[in-house]
C-alpha positions in Angstrom: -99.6 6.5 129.5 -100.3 10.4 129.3 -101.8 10.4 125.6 -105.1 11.4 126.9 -103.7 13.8 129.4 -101.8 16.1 126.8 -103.9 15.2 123.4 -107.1 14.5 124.6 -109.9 14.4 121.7 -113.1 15.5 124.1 -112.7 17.1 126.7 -115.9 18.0 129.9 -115.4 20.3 131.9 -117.4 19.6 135.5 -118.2 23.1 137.3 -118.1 25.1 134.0 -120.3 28.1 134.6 -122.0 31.1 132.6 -119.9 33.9 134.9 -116.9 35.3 133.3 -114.2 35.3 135.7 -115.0 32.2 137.4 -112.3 29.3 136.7 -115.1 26.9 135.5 -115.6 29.6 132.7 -112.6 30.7 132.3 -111.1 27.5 131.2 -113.7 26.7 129.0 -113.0 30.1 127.1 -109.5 29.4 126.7 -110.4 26.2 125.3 -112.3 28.1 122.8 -109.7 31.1 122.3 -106.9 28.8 122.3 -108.1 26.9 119.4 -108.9 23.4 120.4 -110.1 21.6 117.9 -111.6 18.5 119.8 -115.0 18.2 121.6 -116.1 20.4 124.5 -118.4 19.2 126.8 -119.1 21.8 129.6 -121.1 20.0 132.6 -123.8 22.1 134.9 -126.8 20.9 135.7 -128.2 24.6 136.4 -127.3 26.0 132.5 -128.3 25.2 129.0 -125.4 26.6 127.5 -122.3 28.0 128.3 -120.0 30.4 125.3 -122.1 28.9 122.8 -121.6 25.3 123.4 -124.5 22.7 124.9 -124.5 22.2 128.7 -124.5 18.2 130.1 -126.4 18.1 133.2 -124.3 15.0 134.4 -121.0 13.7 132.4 -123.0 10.6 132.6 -124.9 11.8 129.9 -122.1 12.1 127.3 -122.7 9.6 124.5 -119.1 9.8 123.2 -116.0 8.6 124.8 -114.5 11.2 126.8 -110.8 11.5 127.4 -110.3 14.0 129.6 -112.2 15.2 132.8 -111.3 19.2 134.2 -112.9 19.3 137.5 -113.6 22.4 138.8 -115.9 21.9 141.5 -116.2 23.0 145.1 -113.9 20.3 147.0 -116.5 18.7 149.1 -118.2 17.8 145.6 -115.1 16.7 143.7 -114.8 12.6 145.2 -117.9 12.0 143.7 -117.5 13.9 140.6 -114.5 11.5 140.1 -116.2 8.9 141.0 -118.9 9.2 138.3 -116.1 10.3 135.8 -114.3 7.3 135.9 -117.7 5.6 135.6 -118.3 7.0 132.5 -114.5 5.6 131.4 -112.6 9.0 131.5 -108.8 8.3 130.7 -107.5 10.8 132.4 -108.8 13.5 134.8 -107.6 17.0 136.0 -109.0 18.2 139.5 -108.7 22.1 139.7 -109.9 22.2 142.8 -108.6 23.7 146.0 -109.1 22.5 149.7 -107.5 19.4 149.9 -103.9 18.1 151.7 -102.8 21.8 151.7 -105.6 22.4 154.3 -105.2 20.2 157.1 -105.9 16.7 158.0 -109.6 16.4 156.5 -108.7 17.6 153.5 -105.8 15.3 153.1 -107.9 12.5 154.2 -110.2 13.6 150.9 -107.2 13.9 148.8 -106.1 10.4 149.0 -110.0 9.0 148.6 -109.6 10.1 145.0 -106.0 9.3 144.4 -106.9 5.6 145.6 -110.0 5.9 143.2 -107.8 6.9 139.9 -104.9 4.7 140.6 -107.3 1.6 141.2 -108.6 2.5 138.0 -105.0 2.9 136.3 -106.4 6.4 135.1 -103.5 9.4 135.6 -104.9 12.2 137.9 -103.3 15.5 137.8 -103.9 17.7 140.5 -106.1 18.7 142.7 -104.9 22.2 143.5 -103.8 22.9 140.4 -103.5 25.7 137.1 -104.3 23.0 135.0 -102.0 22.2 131.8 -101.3 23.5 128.4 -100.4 22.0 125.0 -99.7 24.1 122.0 -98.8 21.2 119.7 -102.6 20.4 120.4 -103.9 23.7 120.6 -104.9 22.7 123.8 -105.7 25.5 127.3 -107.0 23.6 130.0 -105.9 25.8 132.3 -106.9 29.0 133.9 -103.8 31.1 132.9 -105.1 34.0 130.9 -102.0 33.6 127.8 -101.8 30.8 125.4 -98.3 31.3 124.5 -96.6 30.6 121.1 -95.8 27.2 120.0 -92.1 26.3 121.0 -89.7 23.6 122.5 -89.2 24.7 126.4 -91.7 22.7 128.2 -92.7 23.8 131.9 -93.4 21.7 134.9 -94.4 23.4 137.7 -95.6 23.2 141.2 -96.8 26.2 141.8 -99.9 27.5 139.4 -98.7 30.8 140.0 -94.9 30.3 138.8 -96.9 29.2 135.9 -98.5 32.1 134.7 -94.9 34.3 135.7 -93.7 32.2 133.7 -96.0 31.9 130.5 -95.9 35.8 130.8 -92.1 36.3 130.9 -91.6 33.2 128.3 -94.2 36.0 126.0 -91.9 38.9 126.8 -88.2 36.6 125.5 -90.3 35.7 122.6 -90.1 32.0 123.6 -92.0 29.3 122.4 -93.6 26.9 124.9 -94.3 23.5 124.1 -96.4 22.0 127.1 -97.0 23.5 130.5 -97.9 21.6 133.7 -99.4 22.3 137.2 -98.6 19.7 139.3 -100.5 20.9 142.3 -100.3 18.4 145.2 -99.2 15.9 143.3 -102.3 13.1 144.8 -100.9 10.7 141.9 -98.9 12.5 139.3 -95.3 13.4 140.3 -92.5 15.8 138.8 -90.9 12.0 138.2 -94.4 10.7 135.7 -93.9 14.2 134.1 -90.4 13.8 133.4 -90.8 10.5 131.9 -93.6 11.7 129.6 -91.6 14.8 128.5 -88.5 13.1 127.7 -90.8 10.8 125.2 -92.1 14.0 124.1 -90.8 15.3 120.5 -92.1 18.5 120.8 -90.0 19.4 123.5 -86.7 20.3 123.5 -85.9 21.6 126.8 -87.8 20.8 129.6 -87.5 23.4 132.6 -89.7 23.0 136.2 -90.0 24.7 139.3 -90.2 22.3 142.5 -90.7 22.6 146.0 -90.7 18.9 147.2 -90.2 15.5 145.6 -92.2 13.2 146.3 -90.1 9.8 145.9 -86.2 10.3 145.6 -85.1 7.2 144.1 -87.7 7.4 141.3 -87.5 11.0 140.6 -83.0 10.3 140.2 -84.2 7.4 137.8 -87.1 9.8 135.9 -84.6 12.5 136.0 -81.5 10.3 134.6 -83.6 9.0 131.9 -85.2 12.3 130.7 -81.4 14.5 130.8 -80.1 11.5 128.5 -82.7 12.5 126.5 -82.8 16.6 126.7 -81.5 19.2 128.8 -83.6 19.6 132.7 -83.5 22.6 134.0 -84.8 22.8 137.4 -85.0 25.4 140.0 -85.9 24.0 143.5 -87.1 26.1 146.5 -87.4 25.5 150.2 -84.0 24.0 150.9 -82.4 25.9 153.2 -84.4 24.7 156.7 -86.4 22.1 155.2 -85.2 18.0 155.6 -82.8 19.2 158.5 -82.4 17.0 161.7 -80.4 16.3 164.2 -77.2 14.8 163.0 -74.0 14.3 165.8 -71.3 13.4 163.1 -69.3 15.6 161.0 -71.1 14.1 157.5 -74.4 14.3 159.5 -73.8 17.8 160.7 -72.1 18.9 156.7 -75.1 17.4 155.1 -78.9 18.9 154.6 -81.6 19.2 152.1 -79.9 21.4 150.3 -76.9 19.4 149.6 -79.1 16.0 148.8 -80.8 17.7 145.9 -77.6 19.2 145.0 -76.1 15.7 145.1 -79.7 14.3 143.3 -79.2 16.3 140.6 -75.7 16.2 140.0 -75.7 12.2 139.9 -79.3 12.9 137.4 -77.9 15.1 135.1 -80.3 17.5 136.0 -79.0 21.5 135.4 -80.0 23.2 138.5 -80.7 26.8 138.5 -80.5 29.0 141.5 -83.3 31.9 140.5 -85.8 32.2 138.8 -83.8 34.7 135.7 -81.4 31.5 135.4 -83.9 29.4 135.2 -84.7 31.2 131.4 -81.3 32.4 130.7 -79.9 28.3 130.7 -83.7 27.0 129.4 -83.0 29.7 126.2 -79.5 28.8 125.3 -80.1 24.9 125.5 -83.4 25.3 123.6 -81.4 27.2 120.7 -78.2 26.2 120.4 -76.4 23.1 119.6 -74.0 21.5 122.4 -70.4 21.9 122.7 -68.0 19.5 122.0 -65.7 21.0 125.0 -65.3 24.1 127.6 -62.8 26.1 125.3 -64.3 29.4 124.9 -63.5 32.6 121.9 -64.8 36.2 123.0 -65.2 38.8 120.0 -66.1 42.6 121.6 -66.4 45.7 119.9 -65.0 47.0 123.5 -62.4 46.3 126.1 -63.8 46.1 129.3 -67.1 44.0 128.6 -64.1 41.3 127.0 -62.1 41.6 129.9 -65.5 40.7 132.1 -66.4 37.9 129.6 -63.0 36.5 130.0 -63.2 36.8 133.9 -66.3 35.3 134.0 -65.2 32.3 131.9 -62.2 31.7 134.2 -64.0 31.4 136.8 -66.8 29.2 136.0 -63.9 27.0 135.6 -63.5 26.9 131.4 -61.0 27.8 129.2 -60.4 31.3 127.1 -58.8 29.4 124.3 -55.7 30.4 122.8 -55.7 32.1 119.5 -53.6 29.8 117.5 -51.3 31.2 113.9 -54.1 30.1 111.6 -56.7 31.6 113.3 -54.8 34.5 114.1 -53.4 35.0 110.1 -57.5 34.8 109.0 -58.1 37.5 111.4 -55.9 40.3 110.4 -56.4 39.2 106.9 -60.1 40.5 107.5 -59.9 42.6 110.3 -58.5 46.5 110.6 -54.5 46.2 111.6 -56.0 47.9 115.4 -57.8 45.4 115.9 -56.6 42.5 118.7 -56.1 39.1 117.4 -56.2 37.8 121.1 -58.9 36.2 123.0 -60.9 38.3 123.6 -61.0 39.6 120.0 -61.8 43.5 120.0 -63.4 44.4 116.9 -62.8 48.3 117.6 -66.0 50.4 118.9 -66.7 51.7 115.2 -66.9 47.6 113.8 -69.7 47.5 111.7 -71.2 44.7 110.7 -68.9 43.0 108.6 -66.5 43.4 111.1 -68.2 41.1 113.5 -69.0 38.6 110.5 -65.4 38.0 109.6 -64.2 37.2 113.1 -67.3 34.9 113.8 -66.9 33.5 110.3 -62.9 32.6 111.4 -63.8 31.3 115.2 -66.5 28.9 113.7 -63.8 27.1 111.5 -61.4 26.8 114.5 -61.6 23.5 115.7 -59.8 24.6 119.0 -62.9 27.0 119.8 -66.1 25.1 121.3 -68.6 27.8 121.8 -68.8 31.7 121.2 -69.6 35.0 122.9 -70.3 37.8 120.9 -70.6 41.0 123.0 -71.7 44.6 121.5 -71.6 47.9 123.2 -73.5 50.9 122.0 -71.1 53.3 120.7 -71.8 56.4 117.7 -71.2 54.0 115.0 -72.7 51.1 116.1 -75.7 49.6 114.4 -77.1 46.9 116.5 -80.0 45.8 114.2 -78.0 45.1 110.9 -75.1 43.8 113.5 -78.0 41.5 114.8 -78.9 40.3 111.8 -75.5 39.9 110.3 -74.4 37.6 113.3 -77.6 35.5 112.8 -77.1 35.0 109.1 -73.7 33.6 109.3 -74.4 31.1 111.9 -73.4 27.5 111.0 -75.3 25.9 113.7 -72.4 23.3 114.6 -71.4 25.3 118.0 -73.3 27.5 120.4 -72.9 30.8 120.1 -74.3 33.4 122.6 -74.5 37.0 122.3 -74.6 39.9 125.1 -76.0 42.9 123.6 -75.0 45.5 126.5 -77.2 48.8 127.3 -80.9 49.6 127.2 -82.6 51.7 123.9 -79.6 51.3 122.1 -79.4 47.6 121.6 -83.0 46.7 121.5 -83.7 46.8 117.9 -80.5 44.5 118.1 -82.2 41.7 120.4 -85.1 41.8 118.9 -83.7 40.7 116.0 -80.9 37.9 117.5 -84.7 36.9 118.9 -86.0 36.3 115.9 -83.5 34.9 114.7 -82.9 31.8 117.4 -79.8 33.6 119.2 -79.7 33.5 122.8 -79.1 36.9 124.2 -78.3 38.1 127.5 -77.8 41.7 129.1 -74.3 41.3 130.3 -71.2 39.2 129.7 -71.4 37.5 132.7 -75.2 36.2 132.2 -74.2 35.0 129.2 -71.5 33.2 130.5 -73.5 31.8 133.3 -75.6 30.0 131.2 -72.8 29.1 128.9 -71.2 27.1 131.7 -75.1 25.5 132.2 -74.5 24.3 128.4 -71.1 23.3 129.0 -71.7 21.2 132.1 -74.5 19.3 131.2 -72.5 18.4 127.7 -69.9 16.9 129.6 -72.4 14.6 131.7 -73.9 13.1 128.4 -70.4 12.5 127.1 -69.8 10.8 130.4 -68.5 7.0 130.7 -71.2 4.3 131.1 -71.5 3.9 135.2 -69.8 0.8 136.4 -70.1 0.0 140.3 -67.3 -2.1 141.4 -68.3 -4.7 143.8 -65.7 -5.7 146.3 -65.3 -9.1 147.3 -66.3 -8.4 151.6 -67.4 -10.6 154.9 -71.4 -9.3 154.6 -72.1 -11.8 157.0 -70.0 -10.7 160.4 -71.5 -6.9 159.5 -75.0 -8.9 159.7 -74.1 -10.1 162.9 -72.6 -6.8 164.3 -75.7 -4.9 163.2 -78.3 -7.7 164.0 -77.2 -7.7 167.8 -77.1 -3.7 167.7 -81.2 -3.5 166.4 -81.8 -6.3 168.8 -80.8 -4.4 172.3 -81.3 -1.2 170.5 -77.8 0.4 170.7 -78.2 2.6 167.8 -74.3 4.5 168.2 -71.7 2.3 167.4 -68.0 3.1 169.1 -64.4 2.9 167.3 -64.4 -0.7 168.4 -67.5 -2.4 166.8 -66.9 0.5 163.4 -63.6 -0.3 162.8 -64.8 -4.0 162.9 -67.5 -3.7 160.1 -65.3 -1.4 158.2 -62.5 -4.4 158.6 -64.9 -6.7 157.2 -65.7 -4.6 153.8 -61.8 -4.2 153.5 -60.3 -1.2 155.0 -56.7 -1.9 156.9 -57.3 -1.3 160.4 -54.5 -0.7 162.7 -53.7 -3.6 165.9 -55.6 -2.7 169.0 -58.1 -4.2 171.5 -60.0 -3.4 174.5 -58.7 -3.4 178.1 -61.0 -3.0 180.9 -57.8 -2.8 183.5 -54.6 -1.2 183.3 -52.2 -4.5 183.7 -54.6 -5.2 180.3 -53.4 -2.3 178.4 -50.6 -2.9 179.1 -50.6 -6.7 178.2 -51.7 -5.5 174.9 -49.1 -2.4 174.1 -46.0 -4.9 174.6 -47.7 -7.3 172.2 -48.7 -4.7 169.6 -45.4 -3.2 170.1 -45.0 1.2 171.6 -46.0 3.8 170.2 -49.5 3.4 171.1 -52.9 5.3 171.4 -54.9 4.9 174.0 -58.8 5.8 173.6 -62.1 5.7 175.9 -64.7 3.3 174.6 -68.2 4.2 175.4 -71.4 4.5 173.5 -72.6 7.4 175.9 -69.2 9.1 174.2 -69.1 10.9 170.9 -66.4 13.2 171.0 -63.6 11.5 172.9 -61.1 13.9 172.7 -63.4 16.5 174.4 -63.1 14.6 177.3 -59.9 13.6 177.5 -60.4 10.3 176.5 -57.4 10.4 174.0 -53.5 9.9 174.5 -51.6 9.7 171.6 -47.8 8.1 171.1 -48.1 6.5 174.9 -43.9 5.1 174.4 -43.4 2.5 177.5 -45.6 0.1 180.0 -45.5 3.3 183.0 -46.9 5.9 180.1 -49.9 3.2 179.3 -51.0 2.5 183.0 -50.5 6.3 184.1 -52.5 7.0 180.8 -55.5 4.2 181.8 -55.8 5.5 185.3 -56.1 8.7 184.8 -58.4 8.4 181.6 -60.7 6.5 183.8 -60.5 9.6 186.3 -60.8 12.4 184.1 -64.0 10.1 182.1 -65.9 9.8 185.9 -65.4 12.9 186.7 -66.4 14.6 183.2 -69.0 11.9 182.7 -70.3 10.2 185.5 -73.7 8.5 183.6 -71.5 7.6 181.2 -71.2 4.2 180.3 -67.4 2.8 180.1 -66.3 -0.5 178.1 -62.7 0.1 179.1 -59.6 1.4 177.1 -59.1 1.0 173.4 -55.2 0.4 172.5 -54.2 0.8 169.6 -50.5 0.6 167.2 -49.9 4.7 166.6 -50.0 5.4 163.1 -47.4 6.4 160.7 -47.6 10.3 159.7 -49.9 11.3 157.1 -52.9 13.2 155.4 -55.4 13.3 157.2 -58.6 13.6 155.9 -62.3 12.7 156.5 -65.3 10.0 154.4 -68.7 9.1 155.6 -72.0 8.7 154.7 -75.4 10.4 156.0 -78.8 8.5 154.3 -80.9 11.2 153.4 -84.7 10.3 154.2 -85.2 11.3 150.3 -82.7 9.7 147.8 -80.6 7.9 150.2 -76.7 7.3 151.3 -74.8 10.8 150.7 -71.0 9.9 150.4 -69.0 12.5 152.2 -65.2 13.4 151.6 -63.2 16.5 152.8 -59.9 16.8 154.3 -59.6 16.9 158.0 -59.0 19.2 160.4 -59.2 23.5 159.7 -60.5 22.1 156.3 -64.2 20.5 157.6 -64.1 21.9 161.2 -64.3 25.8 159.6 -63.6 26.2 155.7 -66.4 23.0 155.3 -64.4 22.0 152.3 -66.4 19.1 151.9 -68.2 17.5 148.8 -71.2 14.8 148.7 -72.1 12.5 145.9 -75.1 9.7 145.6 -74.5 6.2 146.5 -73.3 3.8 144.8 -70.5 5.8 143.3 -67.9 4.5 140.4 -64.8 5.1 140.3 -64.9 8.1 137.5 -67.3 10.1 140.1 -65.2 8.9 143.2 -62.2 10.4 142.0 -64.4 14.0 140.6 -65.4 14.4 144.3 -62.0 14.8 145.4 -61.2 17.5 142.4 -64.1 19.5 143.1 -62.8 20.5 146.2 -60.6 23.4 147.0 -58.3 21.6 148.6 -57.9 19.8 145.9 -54.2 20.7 145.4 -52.9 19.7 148.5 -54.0 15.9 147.3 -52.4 16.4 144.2 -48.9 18.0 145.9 -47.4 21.1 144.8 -44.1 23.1 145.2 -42.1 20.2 146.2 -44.6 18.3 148.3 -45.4 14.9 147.3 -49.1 13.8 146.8 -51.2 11.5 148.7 -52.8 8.0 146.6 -56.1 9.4 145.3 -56.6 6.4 144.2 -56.7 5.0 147.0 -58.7 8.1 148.7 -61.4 6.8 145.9 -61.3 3.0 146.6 -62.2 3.8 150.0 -65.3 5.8 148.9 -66.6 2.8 147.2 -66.2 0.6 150.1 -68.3 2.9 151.7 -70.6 3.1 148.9 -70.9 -0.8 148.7 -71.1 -0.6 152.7 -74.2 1.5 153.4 -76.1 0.3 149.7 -75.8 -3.0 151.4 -77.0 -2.0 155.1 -79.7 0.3 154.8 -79.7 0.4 158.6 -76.5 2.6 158.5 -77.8 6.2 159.0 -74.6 7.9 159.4 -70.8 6.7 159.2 -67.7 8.7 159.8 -64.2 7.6 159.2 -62.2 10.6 160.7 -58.9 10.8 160.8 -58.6 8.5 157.6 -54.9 8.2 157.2 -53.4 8.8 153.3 -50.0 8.7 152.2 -48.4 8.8 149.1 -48.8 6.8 146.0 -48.6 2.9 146.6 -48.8 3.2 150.5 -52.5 1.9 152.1 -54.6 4.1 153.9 -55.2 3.7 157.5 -58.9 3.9 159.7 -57.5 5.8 162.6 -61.0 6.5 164.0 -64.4 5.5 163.0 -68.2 5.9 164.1 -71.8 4.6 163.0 -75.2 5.1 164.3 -78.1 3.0 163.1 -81.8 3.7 162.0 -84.2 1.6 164.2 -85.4 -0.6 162.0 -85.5 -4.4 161.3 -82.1 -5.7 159.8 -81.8 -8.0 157.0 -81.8 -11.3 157.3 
């Protein structure tokens, strides 16, 4: 689809002009200095000539097909420069120009005039305010950045032009090889998503790293994503989350969740790497461009100093791998080559005088050690040190079957060192813990694409009486939906909910406490009424028929008093619970990419620590049960020091119900199931309270 995009064989270029410094001559120069090797038609009706090359007055005059159109004229010109582009059967068009949806209405208005043009045409439009796009494979700048980098593997997405020349200038400084670069600009018809796709078909690259500030369609950019990380490693780093996408929310999973945590959970179910600044965007784009993927998170150090291995090993704790034990073959090659003061442990210290057989032999050793995954090799400056031939000594005995990453530490020192490990395809990283850091990145993204195919489970579930729940809801437009009508739906998809019904008297309540048999809790049922409890519209273990009226009455009180517009269905009662863990699992739809799945355990743990972890719907089982390990609280499920578990099986079940629940009803905006009631292994968890609001939107039928 993007042939003629990326390797276009003639290329016009409407707004080229004579002045240096302008971007209609500027990119026709670095067509020229770059090296393109295909036609170059620059259009201006005012010039002869522009760099040597003839001028069209009108790309309607071009007698050869032409594949690619750069526009580069003033905005209120460009509609019908496309227009007579696509006349003249372009294939594929790049608009330069500024003054479009980032201005205001008018502009936006213009925008999508020419997007509706190209896409009725099928022909791919990147742009409008946009760098342009580079591809080094092709030889090809038609952009305005002023460096044609070196031929590599990292390819670049980017929405913002200048992030692209930052980062064409810093990729020049590493000494890294680019393969294409992209400027999405507003994105009129070309997304991050179309981009992906092509990249991931791309052979060229190896790595492909962007820098986003929106997306424009959730559900396809998870499926462009997913499909291009099975492919290669996407590194992406995403800006303007933290205020962005917010809105009102009144349950705890509404309230937890946010734009920041949706594109955490996007990327996570996508396979995507994120990285959090700009400096680990490159770091994790180097590694995975250079080094082969681990086969596991078992990490060797080798140091020609203490401290900087005790860091590495810190760091690698931390980011929740293994420093690998050093087993009795390992450890008898080792001080067969190594000095009898050096450390056979993990990290392995070399001694500050190591030269650079020293470091050979132990790298030479962890290599062969199938219990070692991956390798940090950090050097320190010190009198005898020589970081060049060290460098080069490291390089030449790679095998190239696990990643190895080195830390050259210090400034003047070391640089004749990197600039050789540079050379020579090593990753290398000022400091243990960078290195480390992007180590992890490797690590993490290894494990997703040894991941189990995804299986949903469908549960077998009455769909048709949450119809009919939700149906009557939209039709009156009660959007909240009380502990009464939830815990109905939530019956329905196969959660055990405890006896109880409504009384709208006290001789009611108390009718239905003898028949459901004491303890009871007795709770306010209103839809003007989030927080019960807040109000005093909660007794708990109500033990006789006196306790149950006294409770009603003076519920109803306290509620008329507290909440006098309130509106009151009456008193739900309900069989008390048997002890357990409590903890909470919803679901807030993000307007983006959907239902966000919600666990944490209740209590201290959401209400302050905000222990909490989301996850994409639908959800297998496998991902179910990692949202409950990658919280801290983690080992209170489990049970420790004498204190049995809870069923985290059954903890995960119930995330899939949910799951199935809100893919089903895409009228379910938010759900919470707090206090969800977990024992131990074996034993069925219990809804003890439960709350849904709906979007206002027609149901399905």
């Amino acid at each position: 689809m993007l042939d003629k995009l990326f390797t276009p064989q003639a290329i016009a270029v409407l707004g080229a002009s004579r002045t240096p410094g302008k971007v209609g001559h500027d990119i026709v120069a670095n067509l020229i200095s770059g090296g393109y090797q295909g036609q170059i038609l620059p259009v201006n009706p005012a010039a002869e000539e522009i760099l040597g090359l003839p001028c069209l007055k009108s790309i309607k005059e071009a007698t050869d097909r032409i594949d690619l159109a750069i526009v580069v004229l003033p905005a209120r010109l460009v509609l019908a420069a496309v227009q007579e582009a696509l006349e003249a059967g372009v294939a594929a068009i790049v608009v330069i120009t500024a003054g479009f949806k980032e201005t205001g209405k008018e502009g936006a208005e213009l925008e999508a005039r020419i997007a509706e043009l190209c896409r009725n045409r099928k022909v791919p439009l990147l742009g409008p305010n946009c760098l342009g796009l580079i591809n080094t494979e092709h030889r090809m700048n038609a952009s305005f950045a002023a460096r044609m980098p070196q031929s590599g593997g990292i390819s670049v997405i980017s929405q913002s032009g200048a992030l692209c020349t930052a980062i064409l200038d810093l990729a020049a400084g590493r000494h890294l090889g680019i393969g294409k670069m992209v400027s999405l600009g507003n994105k009129a018809v070309l997304t991050e998503g179309d981009l992906l796709l092509a990249l991931a078909a791309d052979e060229q690259s190896r790595v492909i790293i962007a820098y986003l500030e929106d997306i424009a369609c959730g559900d396809e950019f998870v499926k462009a994503a997913t499909e291009a990380a099975t492919a290669k490693p996407v590194v992406i780093l995403k800006a303007g989350t933290t205020a962005a996408g917010q809105r009102a929310a009144s349950s705890h999973t509404g309230v937890l969740a946010g734009a920041e945590i949706a594109y955490g959970a996007a990327f996570k179910r996508s396979g995507v790497i994120r990285a959090d600044s700009f400096e680990a965007l490159f770091d994790y784009a180097t590694l995975l461009a250079m080094q082969p993927l681990p086969k596991g998170n078992r990490i060797l150090i080798i140091t020609n100093a203490g401290g900087p291995g005790t860091m590495a090993a810190d760091a690698v704790e931390k980011a929740g791998m293994v420093v690998t034990s050093i087993d009795r073959n390992l450890a008898t090659a080792l001080r067969a080559r190594l000095p009898a003061a050096a450390s056979v442990g993990n990290p392995i210290d070399v001694l500050g005088d190591a030269e650079p057989a020293r470091y050979v032999a132990a790298l030479t050793a962890a290599q062969d050690d199938p219990a070692v995954d991956a390798i940090v090799v950090i050097l320190t400056p010190q009198a005898m040190t020589r970081p060049a031939e060290t460098a080069r000594a490291i390089a030449g005995c790679l095998s190239g079957d696990k990643p190895v990453v080195a830390a050259f530490m210090g400034g003047a020192d070391v640089m004749p060192g990197r600039d050789e490990l540079v050379a020579a395809g090593l990753p290398d990283y000022p400091s243990p813990e960078r290195a480390v850091a992007a180590l992890k990145a490797m690590v993490e993204y290894a494990a997703w694409r040894r991941r189990p195919p995804r299986i949903v489970t469908r549960f077998p579930v009455n769909r048709r009486r949450v119809e009919r729940i939700i149906t009557r809801r939209l039709r009156t437009n009660r959007l909240q939906i009380g502990e009464v009508k939830a815990k109905s739906i939530l019956d329905a998809y196969g959660f055990q909910i405890p006896d109880g019904y409504l009384a709208t008297k006290a001789s009611e309540a108390v009718e239905i406490a003898e028949r459901i048999g004491y303890p009871v809790a007795m709770k306010i049922v209103s839809p003007d009424i989030i927080h019960k409890s807040d109000l005093g519209g909660v007794r708990l273990n109500v033990t006789n028929s006196e306790g149950v009226e006294d409770a009603y009455d003076l519920m109803m009180l306290r509620i008329a008093q507290r909440a006098p517009e309130a509106w009151i269905e009456g008193i739900y009662v309900e069989k008390m619970l048997a002890r357990g863990l409590e903890v909470i699992i919803g679901m807030n739809r993000d307007p983006q990419f959907g239902p966000m799945l919600m666990f944490g355990l209740g209590g201290i743990f959401v209400e302050v620590m905000k222990d909490v972890t989301f996850h994409l719907a639908p959800i297998t089982r496998e991902e179910a049960i990692q949202m409950l390990m990658s919280t801290r609280s983690y080992e209170i499920l489990k049970g420790k020091r004498g204190h049995r578990g809870v069923d985290l099986a059954a903890i995960a079940t119930g995330l899939q119900r949910i799951s199935q629940l809100t893919t089903d009803f895409p009228q379910i905006a938010e759900l919470d199931i707090n206090p969800f009631i977990v024992g131990e292994v074996g034993t069925e968890p219990v809804v003890a309270d439960a709350r849904m609001s709906l979007h206002a939107m027609e149901s399905k039928s």
